[in-house]
VOBATI-104602 format. One line per 5 residues: number of its first residue (from 1); for each residue x, y, z of N, C-alpha, C. Coordinates in steps of 0.001 Angstrom, whole numbers. Layout:
N
NUM> X Y Z X Y Z X Y Z | ... .
This chain:
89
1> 7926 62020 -51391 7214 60795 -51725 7252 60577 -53235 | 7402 59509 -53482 7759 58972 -54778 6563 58411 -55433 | 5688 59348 -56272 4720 58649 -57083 5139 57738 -58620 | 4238 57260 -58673 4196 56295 -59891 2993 57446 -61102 | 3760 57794 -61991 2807 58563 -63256 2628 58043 -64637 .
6> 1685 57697 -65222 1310 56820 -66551 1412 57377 -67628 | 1788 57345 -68450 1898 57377 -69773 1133 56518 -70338 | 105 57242 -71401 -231 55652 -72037 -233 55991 -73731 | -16 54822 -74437 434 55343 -75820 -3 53832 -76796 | -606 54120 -77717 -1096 53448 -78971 -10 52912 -79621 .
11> -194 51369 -80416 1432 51282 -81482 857 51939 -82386 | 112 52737 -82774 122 53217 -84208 -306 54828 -83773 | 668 55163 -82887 1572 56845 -82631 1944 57801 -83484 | 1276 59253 -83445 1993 59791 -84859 3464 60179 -84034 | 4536 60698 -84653 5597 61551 -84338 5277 62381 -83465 .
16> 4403 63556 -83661 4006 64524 -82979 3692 64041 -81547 | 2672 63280 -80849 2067 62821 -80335 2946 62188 -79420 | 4160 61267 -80009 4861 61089 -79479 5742 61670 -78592 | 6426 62994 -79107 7078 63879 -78697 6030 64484 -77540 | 4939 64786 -77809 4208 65447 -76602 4179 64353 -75466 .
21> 3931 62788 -75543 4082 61978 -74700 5585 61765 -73831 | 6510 62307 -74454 8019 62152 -74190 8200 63705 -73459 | 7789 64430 -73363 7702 65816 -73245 6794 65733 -71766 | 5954 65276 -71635 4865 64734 -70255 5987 63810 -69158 | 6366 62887 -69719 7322 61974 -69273 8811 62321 -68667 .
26> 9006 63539 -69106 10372 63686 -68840 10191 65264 -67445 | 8600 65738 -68012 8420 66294 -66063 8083 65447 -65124 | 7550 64705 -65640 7521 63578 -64230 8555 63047 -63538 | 9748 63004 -64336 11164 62564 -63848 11702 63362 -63489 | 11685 64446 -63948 11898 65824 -63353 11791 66090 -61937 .
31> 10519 66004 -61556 10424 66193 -60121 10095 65047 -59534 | 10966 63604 -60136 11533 62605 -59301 10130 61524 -59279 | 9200 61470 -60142 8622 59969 -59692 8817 59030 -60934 | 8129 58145 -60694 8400 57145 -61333 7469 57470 -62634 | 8177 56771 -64189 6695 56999 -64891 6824 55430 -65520 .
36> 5457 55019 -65624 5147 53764 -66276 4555 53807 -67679 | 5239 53250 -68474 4553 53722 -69792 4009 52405 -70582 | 2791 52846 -70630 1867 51644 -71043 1965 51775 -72556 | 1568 50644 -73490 1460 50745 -74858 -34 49404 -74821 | -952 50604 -75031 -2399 49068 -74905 -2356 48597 -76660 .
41> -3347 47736 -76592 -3266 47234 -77859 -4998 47065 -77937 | -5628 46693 -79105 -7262 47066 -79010 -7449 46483 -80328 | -8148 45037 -80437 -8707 44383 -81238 -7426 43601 -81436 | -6933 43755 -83575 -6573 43064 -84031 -4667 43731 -83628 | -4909 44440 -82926 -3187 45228 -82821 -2586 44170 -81973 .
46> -3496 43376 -81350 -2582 42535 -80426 -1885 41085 -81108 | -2248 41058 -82352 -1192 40195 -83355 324 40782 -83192 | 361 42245 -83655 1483 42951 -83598 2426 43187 -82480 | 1987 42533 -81649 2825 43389 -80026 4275 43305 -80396 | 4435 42273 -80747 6440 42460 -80472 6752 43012 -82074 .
51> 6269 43489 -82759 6749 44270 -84202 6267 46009 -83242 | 5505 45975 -82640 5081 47078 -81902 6234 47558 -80478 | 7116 46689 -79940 7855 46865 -79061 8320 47965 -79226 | 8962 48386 -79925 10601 49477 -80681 9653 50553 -80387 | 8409 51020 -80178 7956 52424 -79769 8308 52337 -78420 .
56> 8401 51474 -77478 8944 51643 -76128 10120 52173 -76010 | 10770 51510 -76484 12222 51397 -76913 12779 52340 -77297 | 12208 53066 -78383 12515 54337 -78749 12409 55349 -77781 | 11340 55598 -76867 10570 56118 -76054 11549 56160 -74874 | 12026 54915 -73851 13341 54940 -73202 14591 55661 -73643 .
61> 14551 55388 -75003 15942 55731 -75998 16278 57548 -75523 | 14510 58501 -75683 14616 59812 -76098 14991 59899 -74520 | 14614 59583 -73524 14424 59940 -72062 15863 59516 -71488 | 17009 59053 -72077 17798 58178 -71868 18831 59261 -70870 | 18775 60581 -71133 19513 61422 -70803 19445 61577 -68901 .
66> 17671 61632 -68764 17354 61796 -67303 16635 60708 -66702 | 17088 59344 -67615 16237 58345 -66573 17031 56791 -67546 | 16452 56030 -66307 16917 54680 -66642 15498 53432 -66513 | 15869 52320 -67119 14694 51431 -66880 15018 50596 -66068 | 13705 51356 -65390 13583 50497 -63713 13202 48867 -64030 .
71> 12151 48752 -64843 11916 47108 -65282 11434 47652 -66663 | 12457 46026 -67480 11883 46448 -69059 10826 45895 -69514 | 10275 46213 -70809 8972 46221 -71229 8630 44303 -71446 | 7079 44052 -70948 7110 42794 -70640 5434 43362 -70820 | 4726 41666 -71458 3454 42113 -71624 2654 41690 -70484 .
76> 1204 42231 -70408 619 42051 -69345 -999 42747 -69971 | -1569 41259 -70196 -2770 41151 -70661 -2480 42261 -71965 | -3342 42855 -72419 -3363 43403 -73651 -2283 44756 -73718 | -1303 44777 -72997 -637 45427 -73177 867 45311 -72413 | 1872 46244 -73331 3128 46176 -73125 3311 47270 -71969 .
81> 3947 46768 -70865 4136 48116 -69545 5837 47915 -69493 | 6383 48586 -68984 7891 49654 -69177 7880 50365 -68111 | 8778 50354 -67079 8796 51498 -66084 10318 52412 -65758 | 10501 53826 -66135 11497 54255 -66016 11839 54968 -64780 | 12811 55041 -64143 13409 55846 -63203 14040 57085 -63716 .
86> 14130 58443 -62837 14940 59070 -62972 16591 59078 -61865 | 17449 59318 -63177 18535 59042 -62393 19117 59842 -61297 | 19654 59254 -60655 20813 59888 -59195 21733 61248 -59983 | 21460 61962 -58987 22585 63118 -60153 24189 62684 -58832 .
């Protein structure tokens, strides 16, 4: 059975943080479900959303090896959602 697993991540991400979020993300694909990776936004961050995109982006970019995007990042109410697959070997 194929679950759906969340990620959720701030635009103003340190490096570190990131990598531990990309590191979460890539066992979930691992043992085959889906992960959705949210980027919320909170107050005045939601001026920024599309200067804020490229952390998704990047984020697909690192995972690129064991997964593909199932649907790309598109906003939805205060936040940007992204959903990746892992690929067919």
């Amino acid at each position: 059975m194929i679950e759906v697993k969340e990620v959720r991540l701030s635009p103003n991400i340190d490096d570190n943080d990131l990598n531990t979020k990309i590191s979460a993300a890539r066992k979930f694909l691992e043992k085959g479900n889906k992960v959705k990776v949210t980027l919320r936004f909170r107050g005045r961050e939601i001026a920024r959303m599309n200067a804020s995109k490229h952390i998704l982006d990047d984020f697909a970019e690192k995972l690129s090896d064991i997964s593909s995007i199932d649907k790309p990042s598109k906003a939805e109410g205060r936040s940007l959602v992204m959903f990746l697959t892992a690929k067919k070997n």
